[in-house]
C-alpha positions as CSV (number, residue, x, y, z in Angstrom):
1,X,80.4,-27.1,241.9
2,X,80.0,-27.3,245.6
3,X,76.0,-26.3,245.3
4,X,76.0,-28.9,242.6
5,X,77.3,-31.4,245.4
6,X,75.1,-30.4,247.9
7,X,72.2,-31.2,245.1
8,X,73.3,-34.3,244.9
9,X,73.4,-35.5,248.8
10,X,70.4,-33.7,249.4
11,X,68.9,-36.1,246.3
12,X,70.2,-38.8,247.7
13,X,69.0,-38.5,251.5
14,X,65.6,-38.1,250.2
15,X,65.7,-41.3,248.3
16,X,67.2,-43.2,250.8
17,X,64.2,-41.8,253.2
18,X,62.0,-42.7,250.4
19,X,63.3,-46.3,250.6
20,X,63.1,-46.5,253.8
21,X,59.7,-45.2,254.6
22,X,58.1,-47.5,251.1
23,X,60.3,-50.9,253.3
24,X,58.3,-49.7,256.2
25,X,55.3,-49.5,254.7
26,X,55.7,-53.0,252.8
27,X,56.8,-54.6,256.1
28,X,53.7,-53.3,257.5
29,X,51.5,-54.7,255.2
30,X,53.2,-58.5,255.0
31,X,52.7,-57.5,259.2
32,X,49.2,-56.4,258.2
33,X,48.3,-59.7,255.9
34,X,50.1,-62.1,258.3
35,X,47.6,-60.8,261.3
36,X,45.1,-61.5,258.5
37,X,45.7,-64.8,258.1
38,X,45.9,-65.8,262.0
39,X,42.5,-64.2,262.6
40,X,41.1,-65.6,260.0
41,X,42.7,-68.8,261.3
42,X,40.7,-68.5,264.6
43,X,37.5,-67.7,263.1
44,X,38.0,-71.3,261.3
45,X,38.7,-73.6,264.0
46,X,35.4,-76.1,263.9
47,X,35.5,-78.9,267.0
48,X,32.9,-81.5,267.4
49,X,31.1,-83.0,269.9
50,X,28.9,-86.3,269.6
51,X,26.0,-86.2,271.7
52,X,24.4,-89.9,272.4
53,X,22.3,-92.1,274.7
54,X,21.5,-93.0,271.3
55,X,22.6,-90.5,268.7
56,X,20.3,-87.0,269.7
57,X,19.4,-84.6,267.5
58,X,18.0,-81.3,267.8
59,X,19.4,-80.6,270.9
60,X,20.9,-77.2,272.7
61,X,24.5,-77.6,273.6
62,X,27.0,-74.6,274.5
63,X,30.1,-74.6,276.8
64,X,31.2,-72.7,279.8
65,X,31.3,-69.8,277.8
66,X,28.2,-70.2,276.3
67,X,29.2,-70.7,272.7
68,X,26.4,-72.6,271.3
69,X,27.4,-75.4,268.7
70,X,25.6,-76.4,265.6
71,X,24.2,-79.5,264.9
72,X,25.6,-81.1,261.8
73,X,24.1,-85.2,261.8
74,X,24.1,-88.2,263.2
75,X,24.4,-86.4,267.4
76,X,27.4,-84.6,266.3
77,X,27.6,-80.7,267.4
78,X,29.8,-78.1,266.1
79,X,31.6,-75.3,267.7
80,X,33.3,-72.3,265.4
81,X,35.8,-71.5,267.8
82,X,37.6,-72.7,270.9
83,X,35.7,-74.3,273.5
84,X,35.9,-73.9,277.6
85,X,34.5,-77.0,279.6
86,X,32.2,-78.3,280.8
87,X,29.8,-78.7,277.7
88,X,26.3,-79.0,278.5
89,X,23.1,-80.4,276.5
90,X,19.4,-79.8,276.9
91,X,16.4,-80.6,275.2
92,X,16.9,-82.9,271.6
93,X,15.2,-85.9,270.0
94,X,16.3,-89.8,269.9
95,X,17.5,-89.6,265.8
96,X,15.7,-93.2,265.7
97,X,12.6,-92.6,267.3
98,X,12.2,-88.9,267.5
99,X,11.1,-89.1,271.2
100,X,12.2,-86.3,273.4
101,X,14.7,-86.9,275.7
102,X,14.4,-85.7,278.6
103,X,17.3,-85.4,280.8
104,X,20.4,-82.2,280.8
105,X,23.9,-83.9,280.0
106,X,27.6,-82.5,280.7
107,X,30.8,-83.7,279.8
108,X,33.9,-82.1,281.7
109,X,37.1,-83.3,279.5
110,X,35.7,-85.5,276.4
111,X,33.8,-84.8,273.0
112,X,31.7,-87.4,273.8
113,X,28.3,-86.3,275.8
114,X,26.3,-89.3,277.4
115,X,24.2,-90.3,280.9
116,X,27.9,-91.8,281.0
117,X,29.7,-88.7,281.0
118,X,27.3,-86.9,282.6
119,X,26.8,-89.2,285.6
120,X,30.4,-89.5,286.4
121,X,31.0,-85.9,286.1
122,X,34.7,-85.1,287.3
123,X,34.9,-88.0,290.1
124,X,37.7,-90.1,288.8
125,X,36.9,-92.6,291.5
126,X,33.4,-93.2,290.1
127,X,35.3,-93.4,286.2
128,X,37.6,-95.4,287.2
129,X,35.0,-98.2,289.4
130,X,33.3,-98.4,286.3
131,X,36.1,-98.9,283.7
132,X,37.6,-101.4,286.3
133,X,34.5,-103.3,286.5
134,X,33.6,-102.8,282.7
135,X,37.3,-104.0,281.6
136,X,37.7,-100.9,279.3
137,X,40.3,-98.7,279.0
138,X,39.6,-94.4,279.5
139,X,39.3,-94.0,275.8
140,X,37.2,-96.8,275.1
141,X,35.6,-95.4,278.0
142,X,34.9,-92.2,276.5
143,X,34.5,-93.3,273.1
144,X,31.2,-93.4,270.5
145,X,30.0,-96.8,271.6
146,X,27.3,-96.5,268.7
147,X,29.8,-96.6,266.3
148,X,32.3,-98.8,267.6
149,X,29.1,-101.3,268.7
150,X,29.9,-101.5,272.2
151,X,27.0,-103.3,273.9
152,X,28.3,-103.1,277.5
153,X,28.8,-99.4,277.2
154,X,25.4,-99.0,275.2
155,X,23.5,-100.9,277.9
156,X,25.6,-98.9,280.6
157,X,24.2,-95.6,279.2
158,X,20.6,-96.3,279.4
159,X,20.8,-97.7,282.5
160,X,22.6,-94.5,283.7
161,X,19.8,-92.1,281.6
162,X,17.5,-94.5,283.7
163,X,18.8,-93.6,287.2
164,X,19.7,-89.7,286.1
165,X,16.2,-89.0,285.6
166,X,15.7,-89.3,289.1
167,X,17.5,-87.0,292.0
168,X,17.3,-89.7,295.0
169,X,18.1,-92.2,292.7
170,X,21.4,-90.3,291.4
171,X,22.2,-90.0,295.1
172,X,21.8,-93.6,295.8
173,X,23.6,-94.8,292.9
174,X,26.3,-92.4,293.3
175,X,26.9,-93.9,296.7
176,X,26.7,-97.4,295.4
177,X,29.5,-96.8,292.4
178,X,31.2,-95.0,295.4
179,X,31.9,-97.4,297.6
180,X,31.2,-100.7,295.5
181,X,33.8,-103.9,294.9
182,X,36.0,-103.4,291.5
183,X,35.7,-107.2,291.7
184,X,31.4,-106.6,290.8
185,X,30.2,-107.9,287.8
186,X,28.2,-106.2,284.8
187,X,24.9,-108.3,286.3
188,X,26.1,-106.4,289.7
189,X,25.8,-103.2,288.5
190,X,22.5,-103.7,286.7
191,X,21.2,-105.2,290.3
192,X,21.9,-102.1,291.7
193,X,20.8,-99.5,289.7
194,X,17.3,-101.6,290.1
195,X,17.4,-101.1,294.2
196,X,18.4,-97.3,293.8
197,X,15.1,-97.2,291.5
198,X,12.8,-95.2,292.5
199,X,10.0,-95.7,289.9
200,X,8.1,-98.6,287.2
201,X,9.6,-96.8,284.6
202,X,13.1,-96.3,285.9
203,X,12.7,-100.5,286.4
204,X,10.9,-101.3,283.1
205,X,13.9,-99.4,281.1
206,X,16.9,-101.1,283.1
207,X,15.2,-104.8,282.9
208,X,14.3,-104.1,279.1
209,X,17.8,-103.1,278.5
210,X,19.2,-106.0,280.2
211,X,17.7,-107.9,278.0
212,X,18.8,-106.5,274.9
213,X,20.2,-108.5,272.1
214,X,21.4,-106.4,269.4
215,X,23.6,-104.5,267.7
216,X,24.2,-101.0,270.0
217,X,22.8,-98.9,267.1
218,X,19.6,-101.0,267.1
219,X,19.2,-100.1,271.0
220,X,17.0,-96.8,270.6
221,X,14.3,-99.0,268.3
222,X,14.1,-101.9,270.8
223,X,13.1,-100.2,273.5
224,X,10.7,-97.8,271.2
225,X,7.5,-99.3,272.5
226,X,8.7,-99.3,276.5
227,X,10.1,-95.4,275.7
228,X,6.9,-94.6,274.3
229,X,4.8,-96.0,277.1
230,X,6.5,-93.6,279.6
231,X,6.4,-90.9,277.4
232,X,2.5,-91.2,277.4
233,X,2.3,-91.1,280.7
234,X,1.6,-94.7,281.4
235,X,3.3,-95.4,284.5
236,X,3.1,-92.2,285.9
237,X,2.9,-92.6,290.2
238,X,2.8,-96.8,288.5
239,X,-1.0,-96.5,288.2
240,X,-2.9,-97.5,285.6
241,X,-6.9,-96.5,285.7
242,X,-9.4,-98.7,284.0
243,X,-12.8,-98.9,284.4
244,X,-12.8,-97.1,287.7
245,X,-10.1,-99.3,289.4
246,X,-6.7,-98.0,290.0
247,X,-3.9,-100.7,288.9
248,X,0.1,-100.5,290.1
249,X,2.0,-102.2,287.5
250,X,5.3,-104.3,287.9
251,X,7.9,-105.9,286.4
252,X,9.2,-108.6,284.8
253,X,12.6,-110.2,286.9
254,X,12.6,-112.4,284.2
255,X,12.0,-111.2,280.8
256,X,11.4,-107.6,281.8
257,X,8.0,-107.1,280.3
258,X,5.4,-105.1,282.0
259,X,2.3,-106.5,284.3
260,X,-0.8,-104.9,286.1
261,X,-0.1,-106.3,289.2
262,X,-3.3,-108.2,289.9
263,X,-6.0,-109.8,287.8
264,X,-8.7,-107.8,286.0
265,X,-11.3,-106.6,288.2
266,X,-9.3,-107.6,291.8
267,X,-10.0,-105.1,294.5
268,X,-6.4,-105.5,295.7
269,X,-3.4,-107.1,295.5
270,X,-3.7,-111.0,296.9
271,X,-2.5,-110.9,300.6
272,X,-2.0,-114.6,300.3
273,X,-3.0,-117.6,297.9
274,X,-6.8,-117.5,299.0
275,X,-7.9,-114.1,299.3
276,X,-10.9,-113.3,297.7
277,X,-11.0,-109.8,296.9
278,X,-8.5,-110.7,294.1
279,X,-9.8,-113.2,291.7
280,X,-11.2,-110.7,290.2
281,X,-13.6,-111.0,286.9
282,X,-14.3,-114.9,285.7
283,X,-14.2,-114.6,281.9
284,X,-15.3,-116.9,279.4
285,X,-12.3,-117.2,276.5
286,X,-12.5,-114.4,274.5
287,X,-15.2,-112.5,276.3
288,X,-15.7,-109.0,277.3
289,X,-15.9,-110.3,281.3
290,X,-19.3,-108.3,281.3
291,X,-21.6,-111.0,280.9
292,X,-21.4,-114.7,281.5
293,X,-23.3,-117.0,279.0
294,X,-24.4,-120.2,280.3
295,X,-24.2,-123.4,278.7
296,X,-25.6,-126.7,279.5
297,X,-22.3,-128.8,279.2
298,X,-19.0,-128.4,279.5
299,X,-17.8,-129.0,275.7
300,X,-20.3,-126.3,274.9
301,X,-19.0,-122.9,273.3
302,X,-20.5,-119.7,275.1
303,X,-20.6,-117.7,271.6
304,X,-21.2,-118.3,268.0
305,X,-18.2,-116.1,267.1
306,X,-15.1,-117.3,265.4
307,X,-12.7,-118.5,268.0
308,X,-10.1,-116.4,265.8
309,X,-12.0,-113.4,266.1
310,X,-12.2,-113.6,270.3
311,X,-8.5,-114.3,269.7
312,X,-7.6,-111.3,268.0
313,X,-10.0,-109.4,270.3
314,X,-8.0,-110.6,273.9
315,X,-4.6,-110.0,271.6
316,X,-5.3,-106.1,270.5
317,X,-3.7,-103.6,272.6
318,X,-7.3,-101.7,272.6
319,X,-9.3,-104.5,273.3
320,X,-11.2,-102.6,276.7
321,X,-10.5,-105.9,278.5
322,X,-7.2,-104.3,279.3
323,X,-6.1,-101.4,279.9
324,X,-4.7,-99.3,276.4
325,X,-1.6,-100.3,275.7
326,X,-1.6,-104.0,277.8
327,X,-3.6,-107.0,276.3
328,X,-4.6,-110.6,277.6
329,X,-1.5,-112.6,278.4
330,X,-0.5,-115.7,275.7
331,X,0.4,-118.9,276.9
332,X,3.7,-118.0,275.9
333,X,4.2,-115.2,277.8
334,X,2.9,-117.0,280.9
335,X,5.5,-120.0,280.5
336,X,8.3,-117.1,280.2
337,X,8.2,-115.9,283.1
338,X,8.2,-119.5,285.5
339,X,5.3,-118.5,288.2
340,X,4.5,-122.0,288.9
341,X,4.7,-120.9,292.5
342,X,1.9,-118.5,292.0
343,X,1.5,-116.3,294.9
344,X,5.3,-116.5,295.8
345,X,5.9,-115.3,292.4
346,X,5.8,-111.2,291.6
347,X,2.7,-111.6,290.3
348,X,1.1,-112.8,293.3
349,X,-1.3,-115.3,291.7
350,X,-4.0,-116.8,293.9
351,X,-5.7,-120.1,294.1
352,X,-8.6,-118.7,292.1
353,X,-9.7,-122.1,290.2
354,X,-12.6,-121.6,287.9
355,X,-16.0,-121.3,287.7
356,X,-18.2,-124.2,285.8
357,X,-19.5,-123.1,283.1
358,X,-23.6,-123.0,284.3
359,X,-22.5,-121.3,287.2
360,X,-23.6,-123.8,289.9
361,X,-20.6,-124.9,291.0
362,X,-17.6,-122.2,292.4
363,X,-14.4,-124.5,292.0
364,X,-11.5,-123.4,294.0
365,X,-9.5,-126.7,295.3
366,X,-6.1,-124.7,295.7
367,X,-5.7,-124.3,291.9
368,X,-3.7,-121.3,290.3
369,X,-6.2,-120.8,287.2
370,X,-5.3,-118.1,284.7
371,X,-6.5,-118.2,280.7
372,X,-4.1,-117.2,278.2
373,X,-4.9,-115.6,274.7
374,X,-3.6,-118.5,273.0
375,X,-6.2,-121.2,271.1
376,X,-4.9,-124.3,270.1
377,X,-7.5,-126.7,269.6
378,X,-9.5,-125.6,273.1
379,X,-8.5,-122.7,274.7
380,X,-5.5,-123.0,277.0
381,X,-5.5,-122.0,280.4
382,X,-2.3,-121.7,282.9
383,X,-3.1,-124.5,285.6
384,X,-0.4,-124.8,288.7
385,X,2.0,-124.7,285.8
386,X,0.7,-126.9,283.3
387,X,-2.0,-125.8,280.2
388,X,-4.8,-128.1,279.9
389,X,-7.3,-128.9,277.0
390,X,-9.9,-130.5,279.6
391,X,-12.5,-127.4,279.3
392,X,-13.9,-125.9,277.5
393,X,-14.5,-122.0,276.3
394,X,-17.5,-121.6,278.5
395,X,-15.9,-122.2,281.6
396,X,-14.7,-119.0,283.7
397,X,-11.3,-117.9,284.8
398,X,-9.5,-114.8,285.4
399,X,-7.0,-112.9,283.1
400,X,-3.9,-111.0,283.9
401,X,-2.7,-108.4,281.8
402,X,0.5,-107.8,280.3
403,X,2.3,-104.4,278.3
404,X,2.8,-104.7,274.5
């Protein structure tokens, strides 16, 4: 009996080790599944980060770490795990217009990536100037101004990509924000980023946006053609070579378009209103300026072509009376931009008046004489201000031209 009992307990130990060590074992594996599920947790965090000047595609963004993110559409990245600031971009494509853009961008605290965030880095006061003077708050601040169609902020980015692709102009305007009145208006800050430009380009992007009257998400495709321009190269060092001469171009104050900055075939820029070396070529309307045909009266035409013909030939941005890409100014685009002062203006006009049209008579008299694309009747010509119909296409005057 007493072996039997000793049996028994011995049974009974080992199940109850049994029990324990299969409870150990299942604890271990809920242990086991539970460590499961966190990693797999971690592996499944996703964050996003928008990337816009507009929205840029293509581009190579990784944090401090250097986790790289995916892109998914529309300038939004995504990162598979946790992410350590700052976030930098490089390289990418405007979605709208597929031009390269061309600067590096970081963001220290936001998911939002623009010249914005990139400009005012980690320097609260340079955030806070800006919001003060922009009347946003910091997440409005920070926020996809494509989508939520904020035109201040839109303007405010391309203006910044404008000065960031430029060192000494990042300098200067870092200064500026630095140290400038919270009481400054949106005009203010435009003015300024103009004086810390150091380049045509820089200018012809800040005046075009300016200007801009859209929608924010219609931004990109407005300044297409002006984006394009740069990106071919055509105000590189601001010159502009055309048959042989070397033009600087300028800009607009007014309606920000794009000017050589003296008339076709001028040897310089006017030093004042009568200086001849910048006349330049007398044209007959719609002529090629290499020839002058004369005629015996002033009513006379110079060619037997259709006058829509010459017109379409002075209005075609490859005309070769203009450089590529400019072509002969229309009377409209004269009267935009208010030079009735001439030489005072930025365009420097001069007192050329016109030459008749058999060539025996050179006709200065203090005149600003400029012809214009347009044909209404006779040709119009831009005449201290006013357009006249009181010559005819024969007679000769210079041209100045303007970017598409």
């Amino acid at each position: 009996m007493r072996y039997i009992t000793i049996i028994l307990l011995l049974f009974l130990f080992s199940g109850c080790q049994n029990f324990e060590q299969t409870s150990n074992e299942n604890n271990t594996t809920v242990e086991n599944n539970t460590t499961t599920e966190n990693n797999s947790t971690d592996k499944n965090t996703t964050i996003d980060v928008t990337v816009l000047d507009g929205y840029i595609k293509n581009a190579i963004v990784k944090d401090d770490d250097n986790n790289t993110a995916i892109y998914i559409g529309t300038g939004v990245y995504r990162f598979y795990t946790n992410i350590t600031y700052p976030i930098t971009t490089s390289g990418g494509e405007l979605l709208d217009t597929n031009l390269s853009f061309d600067i590096n961008m970081t963001s220290y605290d936001s998911l939002i990536i623009s010249p914005i965030t990139t400009f005012i880095k980690d320097d609260t006061t340079l955030k806070n100037n800006l919001i003060s003077i922009f009347g946003k708050t910091t997440d409005e601040f920070e926020s996809d101004y494509i989508d939520n169609n904020d035109t201040d902020l839109a303007k405010l980015s391309i203006l910044l990509y404008a000065i960031l692709t430029d060192k000494n102009s990042t300098s200067t305007f870092t200064k500026t924000i630095t140290n400038i009145d919270i009481n400054s208006t949106i005009d203010d800050i435009f003015s300024e980023a103009i004086i810390a430009s150091n380049s045509s380009s820089q200018k012809a992007i800040i005046l075009k946006t300016k200007s801009l009257n859209s929608s924010a998400s219609n931004f990109e495709l407005d300044l297409n053609s002006t984006r394009q321009d740069i990106a071919a190269g055509l105000y590189d060092n601001n010159k502009v070579v055309f048959r042989g001469m070397s033009y600087d171009t300028v800009v607009s104050p007014t309606t920000s378009k794009i000017w050589l900055d003296r008339n076709i075939g001028a040897s310089r820029v006017c030093t004042d209103a009568i200086d001849l070396n910048c006349y330049g070529i007398y044209f007959q309307w719609g002529s090629d300026g290499l020839s002058f045909s004369e005629t015996d009266d002033i009513d006379d035409d110079w060619s037997s072509a259709s006058v829509q013909s010459r017109q379409n030939f002075w209005t075609n941005n490859i005309n070769g009376v203009c450089p590529i890409g400019f072509h002969v100014a229309s009377k409209q685009e004269i009267l935009d931009e208010d030079i009735e002062n001439g030489f005072d203006s930025f365009l420097k006009l001069p007192n050329n008046g016109v030459i008749l049209n058999d060539k025996r008579e050179y006709k200065v008299d203090d005149k600003i004489a400029l012809w214009s694309s347009s044909f209404e009747q006779n040709s119009f010509y831009f005449f201290d201000g006013s357009f006249s119909q009181d010559v005819g296409n024969a007679v000769g005057i210079p041209i100045r031209c303007v970017g598409e």
